[in-house]
C-alpha angles and dihedrals in degrees: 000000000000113000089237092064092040078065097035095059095040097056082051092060095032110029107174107020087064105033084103091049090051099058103037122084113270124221116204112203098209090060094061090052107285116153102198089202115112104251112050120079111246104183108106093047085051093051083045099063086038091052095046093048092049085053097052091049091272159280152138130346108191140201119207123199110317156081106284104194111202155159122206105337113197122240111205128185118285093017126121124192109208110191107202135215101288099018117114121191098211121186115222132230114264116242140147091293098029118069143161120219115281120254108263131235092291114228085226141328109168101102093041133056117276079257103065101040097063132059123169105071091080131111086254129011143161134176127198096010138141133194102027134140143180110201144150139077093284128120125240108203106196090200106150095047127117129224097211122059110248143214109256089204122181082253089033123089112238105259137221117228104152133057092207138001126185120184129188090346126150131199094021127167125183111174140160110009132107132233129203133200088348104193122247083320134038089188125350107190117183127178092004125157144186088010134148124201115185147149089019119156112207122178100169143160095231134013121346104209129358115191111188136186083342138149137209094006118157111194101191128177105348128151109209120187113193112154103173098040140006130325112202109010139168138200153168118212149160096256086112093060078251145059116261128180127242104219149148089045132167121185103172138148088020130140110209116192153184101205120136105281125262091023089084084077101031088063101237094101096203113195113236110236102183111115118314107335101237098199100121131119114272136189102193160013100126103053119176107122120037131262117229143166108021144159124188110186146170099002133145127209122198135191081340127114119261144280105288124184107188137174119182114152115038107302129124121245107196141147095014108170112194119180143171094353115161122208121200115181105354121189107198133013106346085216120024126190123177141197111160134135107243078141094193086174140092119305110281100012128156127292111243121253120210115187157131096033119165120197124178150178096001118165117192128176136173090037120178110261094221096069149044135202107284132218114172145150128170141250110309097355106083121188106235140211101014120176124179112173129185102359125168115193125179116191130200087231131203114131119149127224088259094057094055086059094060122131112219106214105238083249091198101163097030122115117270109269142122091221088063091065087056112194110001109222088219109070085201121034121004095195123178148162087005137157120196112350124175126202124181124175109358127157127183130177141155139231102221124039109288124190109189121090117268091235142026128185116200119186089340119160106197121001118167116203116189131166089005117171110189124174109232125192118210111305097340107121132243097216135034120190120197114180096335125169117191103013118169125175119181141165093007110136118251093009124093121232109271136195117180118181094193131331132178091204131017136159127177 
């Protein structure tokens, strides 16, 4: 078919998606030399198309149906890839002959993983770009990617170990297409800004999307499988030699999931049972910057661990908005905030806030017995406003009297995980070094015999419970109070109204 009526019949069915894709110049890439079949490496006839409509001021280079072998393919500003029904990006296998562009000379990458402080060895990259898309109903295999970072020795190949990396950008889109087995990153964005990211389908072997040190981002309608690490997660790290802050951040309408890779697209959704799925949404663990301004909306997580806010190592954590998230067999806490001092930054460098965080309307089942929800900051560094509001947590259940006598090392300097807190001794809420927490409407139970108290509230000044609904076993308490000031509980069934000025021990 003539390209014309390609786009002809593509602006019918989507009019206005495509009406920019229509006008601007289109650059087939299998004029400029492409094979689409498989075996032959068509990278230098795809950097080709993208160099000569750079060149002209932009527009599309496009892939027709086929199987499009490559190493690092360029991006460069106003130009858009569209990878149409049929077409498959497929990176190949590194080799003698076959090689992906070197790492550069990192900004720096003392303070992150080998993984975020390089990006050009990666399928598809750009740096200091603008005006650039990937779009259409096509797939991206990164097949030949690793998972590990390398070493691009003189007598090594130059590995591939990223899908896509996108480095000081700005108005980016990337929508529609799908990626398998993407490397250690689907995507790792740094430094990107004005950029959308929806109706991407993702069914990878690391981490989905990472979006670092980034601003006025909107991630829509994506369904992101990563069973061994995270699906959706932001940071904010030292890879451009200084911290920058993620902010102005919107995740909504998104499914994040641990099934066994590759089953997320077949169909078959196959939950990964070895050892604990990863697969959830994460801020955190690189934590430089600061994270602000945030809503995270309308998302479902399934067979994955839970929703985890962390900041280690000097960033600020602040006007995080959560809402209507559904949880469907979580393994580890259902819910995860962290305050703590790794402090994987320069000498001297700040102490990490964590405050002002709303979560709402939040429904788990099937939650691991082992743990509870955790909230918890360090010595002399509180986490502060904290309102959770119409919260339902049911809870596999299980814990022994023993258990519920457990004392949590403060963990001040450990690196941000759930794991690390091991068994809470609370099934509920683990809550500690906190100022001022809220909690309305929260109901938590279990679905085998627990002995351990649904909450317990470590070195808190100022918690309100109201309309609180706990499952209790026998004599075993709701509450546990260590060292609270400013404690009020009302309206919540089988407890009394309660109002504690300040207590060193307290069951009830």
């Amino acid at each position: 078919m003539h390209y014309k009526n390609i786009l002809a019949t593509i602006c019918l069915v989507f009019p206005f998606s495509f009406f920019a894709l229509a006008q601007a110049p289109v650059y087939n890439v299998k004029t400029f030399g492409a094979k689409g079949d498989g075996k032959a490496l068509d990278t230098k006839a795809i950097d080709k198309a993208i160099t000569q409509a750079n060149a002209a001021g932009g527009g599309t280079v496009y892939f027709p149906a086929g199987d499009y072998l490559s190493v690092t393919i360029h991006l460069k500003s106003n130009v858009g890839l569209f990878v149409d029904h049929g077409a498959t990006i497929i990176a190949a296998t590194a080799s003698k002959g076959i090689q992906y562009d070197f790492p550069e000379k990192a900004d720096n990458d003392t303070y992150q993983d080998y993984g975020h402080s390089y990006f050009r060895n990666s399928l598809i990259y750009g740096e200091n770009l603008h005006d650039i898309s990937i779009t259409g109903p096509g797939k991206i295999w990164g097949r030949g990617l690793e998972m590990k970072e390398g070493t691009n020795g003189v007598n090594t190949p130059g590995l591939g170990n990223k899908t896509l990396a996108l480095k000081l950008c700005r108005n980016v889109l990337l929508r529609d297409f799908t990626i398998a087995h993407g490397g250690w990153f689907g995507f790792l964005l740094t430094g990107v800004d004005n950029m959308t990211i929806d109706n991407i389908k993702m069914d990878t072997n690391r981490d989905g999307i990472d979006l670092v040190s980034s601003k006025n981002v909107r991630i829509s309608n994506c369904t992101i499988n990563s069973p061994v690490d995270d699906a959706i997660v932001l940071k904010s790290d030292y890879a451009l030699n200084y911290p920058r802050d993620l902010e102005n951040v919107t995740i909504t309408n998104c499914q994040v999931s641990g099934y066994k890779e590759g089953t997320l697209l077949d169909g078959t959704n196959v939950k990964w049972s070895n050892g604990s799925p990863t697969g959830r949404i994460k801020l955190g663990t690189e934590s430089n910057g600061g994270f602000k301004n945030i809503t995270i909306s309308n998302c479902v997580f399934d067979n994955s661990r839970g929703l985890a806010l962390e900041t280690v190592d000097g960033a600020a954590l602040e006007d995080i908005t959560i809402s209507n998230i559904t949880m469907r067999d979580v393994g580890n806490a259902p819910i995860f905030i962290r305050l703590g001092a790794r402090m994987r930054a320069p000498k001297d460098f700040r102490y990490s806030t964590l405050k002002r965080i709303n979560i709402s309307n939040i429904v788990a089942y099937g939650v691991t017995g082992t743990q509870g929800a955790i909230i918890s900051g360090i010595p002399g560094h509180d986490i502060e406003d904290i309102t959770l509001n119409n919260i339902k947590i049911y809870f596999n259940g299980g814990g022994t009297k023993a258990q519920a006598e457990r004392e949590i090392p403060p963990l001040i300097d450990s690196y941000p995980d759930p794991n690390r807190f091991g068994i809470t001794p609370a099934y509920g809420f683990f809550i500690r070094n906190v100022k001022d927490i809220k909690l309305n409407n929260i109901e938590v139970s279990y679905l085998k015999e627990d002995l351990r108290p649904a909450f317990i509230l470590d070195q808190v000044d100022g918690a309100d419970f109201q309309h609180v609904r706990a499952q209790k076993t026998g004599s075993a308490p709701t509450f546990r109070l260590n060292q609270v000031k400013n404690f009020n509980l009302f309206n919540s069934q089988g407890l009394p109204d309660t109002k504690i000025n300040e207590v060193k021990n307290k069951e009830f």
